[in-house]
N, C-alpha and C positions, 0 to 999 in steps of 0.2 A: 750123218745128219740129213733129213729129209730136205730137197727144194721148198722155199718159200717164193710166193709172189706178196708183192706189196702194195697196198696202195698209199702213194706216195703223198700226195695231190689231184687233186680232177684230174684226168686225162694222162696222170703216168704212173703208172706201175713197173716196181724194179722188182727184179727176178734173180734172188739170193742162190747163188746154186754151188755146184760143189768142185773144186782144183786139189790135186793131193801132190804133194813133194814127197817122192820116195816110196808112193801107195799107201801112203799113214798118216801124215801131217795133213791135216785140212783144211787149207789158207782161204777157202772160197773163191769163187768167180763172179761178175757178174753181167745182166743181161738188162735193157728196160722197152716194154712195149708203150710205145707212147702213141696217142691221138691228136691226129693234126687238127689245123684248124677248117681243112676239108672235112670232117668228119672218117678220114681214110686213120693208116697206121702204119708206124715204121718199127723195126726193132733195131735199139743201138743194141750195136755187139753180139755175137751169138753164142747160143749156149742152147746144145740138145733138149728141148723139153719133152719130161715124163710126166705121167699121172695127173694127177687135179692140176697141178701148174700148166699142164697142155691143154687139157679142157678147159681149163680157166681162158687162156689165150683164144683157144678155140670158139668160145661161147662168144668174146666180145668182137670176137673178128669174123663173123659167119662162118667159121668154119677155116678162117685163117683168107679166104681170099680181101678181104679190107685192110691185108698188110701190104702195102706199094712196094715198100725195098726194107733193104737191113742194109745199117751205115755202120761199117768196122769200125772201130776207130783207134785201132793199137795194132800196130805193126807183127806184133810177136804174138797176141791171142788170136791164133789159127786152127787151133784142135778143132773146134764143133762147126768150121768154116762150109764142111762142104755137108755135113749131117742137117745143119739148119736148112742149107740150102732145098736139101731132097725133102725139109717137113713144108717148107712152104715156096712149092716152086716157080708161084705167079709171080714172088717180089722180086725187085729190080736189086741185084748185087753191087754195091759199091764200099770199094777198101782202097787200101794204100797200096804202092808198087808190092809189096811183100806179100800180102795176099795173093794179087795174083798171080807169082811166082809159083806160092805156094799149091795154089788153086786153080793150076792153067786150063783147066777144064770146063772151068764155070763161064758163065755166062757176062762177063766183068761189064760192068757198065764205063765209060771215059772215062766219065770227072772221079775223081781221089778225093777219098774221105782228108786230105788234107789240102785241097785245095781250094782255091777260091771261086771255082767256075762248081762245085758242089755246095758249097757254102752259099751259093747265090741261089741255087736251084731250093733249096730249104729256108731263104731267111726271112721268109712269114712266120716260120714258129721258132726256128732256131737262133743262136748267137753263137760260132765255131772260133777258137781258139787254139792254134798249135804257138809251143812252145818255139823261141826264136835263139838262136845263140848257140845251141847244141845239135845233135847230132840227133835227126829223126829217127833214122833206121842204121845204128851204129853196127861195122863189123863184127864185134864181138854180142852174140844174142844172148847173154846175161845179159847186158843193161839194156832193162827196158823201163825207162825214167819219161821218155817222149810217147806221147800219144795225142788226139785229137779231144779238145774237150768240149762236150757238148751242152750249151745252158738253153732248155726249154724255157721260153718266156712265159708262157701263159699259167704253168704249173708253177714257175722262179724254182725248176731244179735243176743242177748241175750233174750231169751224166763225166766220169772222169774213171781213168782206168790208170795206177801205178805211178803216174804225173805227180800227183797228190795221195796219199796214201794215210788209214784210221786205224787205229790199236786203241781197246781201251783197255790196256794195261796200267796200271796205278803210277803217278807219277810222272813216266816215260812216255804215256802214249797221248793220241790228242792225232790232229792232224796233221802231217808231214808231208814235206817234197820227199821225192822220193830218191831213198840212198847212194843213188849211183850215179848224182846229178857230177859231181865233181869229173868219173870218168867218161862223160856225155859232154864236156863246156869242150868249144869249137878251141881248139890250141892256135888262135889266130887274134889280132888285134880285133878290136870292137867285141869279140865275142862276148866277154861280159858285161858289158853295156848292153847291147842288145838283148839279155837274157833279163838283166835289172828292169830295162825298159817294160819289156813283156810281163815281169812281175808286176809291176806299178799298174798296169793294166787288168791283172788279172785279178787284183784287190779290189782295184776299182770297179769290173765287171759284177764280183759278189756283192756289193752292194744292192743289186737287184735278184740277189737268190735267197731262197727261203731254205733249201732243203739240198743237200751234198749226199750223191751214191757215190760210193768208191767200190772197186772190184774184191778187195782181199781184206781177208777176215771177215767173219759171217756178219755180226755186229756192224750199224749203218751208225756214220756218225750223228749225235746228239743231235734234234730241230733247237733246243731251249737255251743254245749258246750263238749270238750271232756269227752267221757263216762266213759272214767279212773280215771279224775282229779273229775268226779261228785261221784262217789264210793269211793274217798279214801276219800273224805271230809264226808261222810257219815259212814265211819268206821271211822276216828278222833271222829263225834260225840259222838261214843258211848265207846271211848276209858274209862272214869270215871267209866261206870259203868262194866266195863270186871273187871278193874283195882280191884277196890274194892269188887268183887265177890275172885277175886284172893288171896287178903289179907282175905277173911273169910276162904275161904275154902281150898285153897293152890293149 
């Protein structure tokens, strides 16, 4: 299936592209070029662009020098880390420790897409979010449930990768935390309190969004269902299992 770019809202366009499980299954990835309120541009997340989706990027960014940096924001999406890099090599790299592990070569800027001294550097246009209670960058790299989540104010949309996750499969699908939240909760007292905490928050943050990209599966979820009342039925579902993490571990 070919790349799409989207226009999302003024000033953000998300960039549908393509992840395969196995060379067959095509879960999707995704990428979004956003316009500051500098008039400049960042891309969350990378992902190689080809063809019109490149010139698309290309047209609005001269030629790609009005993109400032690319902000990772998931520990585990490192494939197109250093290919992004070499398409646009004036912007400023910033990711989590894992990145640069991954990527010791690059050019890493200090501040960490998950911390607060990057989240201060952006918060004209952004509002940053990481999950609290779990395990950011867990031993085991199956679960990747934690990532950075990024809500553009000015567009009201939420840039979020595997955190939150969209199927619209009949029935079953809709918005969800994602699966692997259970082997990600800190085995230590307050853990899930502090994870509950962070939810309450994070329902409350979508009250100021309009519009939710998720990385996987090509399909973006619905704008004509409010984005708040779809997050908080999504943190109900997993309230069993917080609960009972809580009663083991306190």
């Amino acid at each position: 299936m070919a790349d799409k770019m989207i226009k999302i809202a003024e000033g953000f366009w998300n960039i549908r592209g393509s992840f395969k499980i196995g060379g067959l299954l095509d879960i999707g990835t995704q990428s979004s070029l956003v316009r500051l309120g500098s008039g400049r541009f960042v891309l969350l997340d990378a992902y190689t662009l080809t063809g019109d989706v490149l010139s698309h990027v290309l047209e609005l960014t001269h030629g790609g020098d009005d993109i400032e940096a690319v902000l990772h924001l998931h520990p585990f999406h490192t494939i197109h880390v250093t290919a992004v890099a070499a398409q646009f090599p004036k912007a400023r790299q910033y990711g989590t420790e894992r990145h640069a592990l991954k990527a010791p070569d690059l050019p890493w800027q200090p501040e960490r897409t998950d911390s607060e001294d990057l989240h201060a550097l952006y918060a004209e246009d952004f509002t940053f979010t990481v999950p609290r209670g779990v395990d950011f960058i867990p031993a085991n790299e199956n679960l990747h449930f934690a990532s950075v989540l990024a809500l553009h104010e000015a567009s009201r949309t939420l840039h979020v990768d595997d955190t939150l996750t969209y199927t619209n499969l009949p029935l079953v699908g809709g918005v969800s935390l994602h699966p692997t939240l259970k082997q990600v909760l800190q085995k230590r007292p307050s853990a899930a309190a502090e994870f509950r905490g962070w939810c309450d928050e994070l329902v409350e943050l979508c009250g100021r969004v309009d519009h939710l990209c998720t990385a996987h599966t090509r399909p973006l979820p619905p704008d004509d269902t409010s984005v708040q009342a779809q997050v908080r039925e999504a943190v109900g579902k997993v309230r069993k299992t917080v609960d009972a993490h809580e009663e083991k571990y306190g």
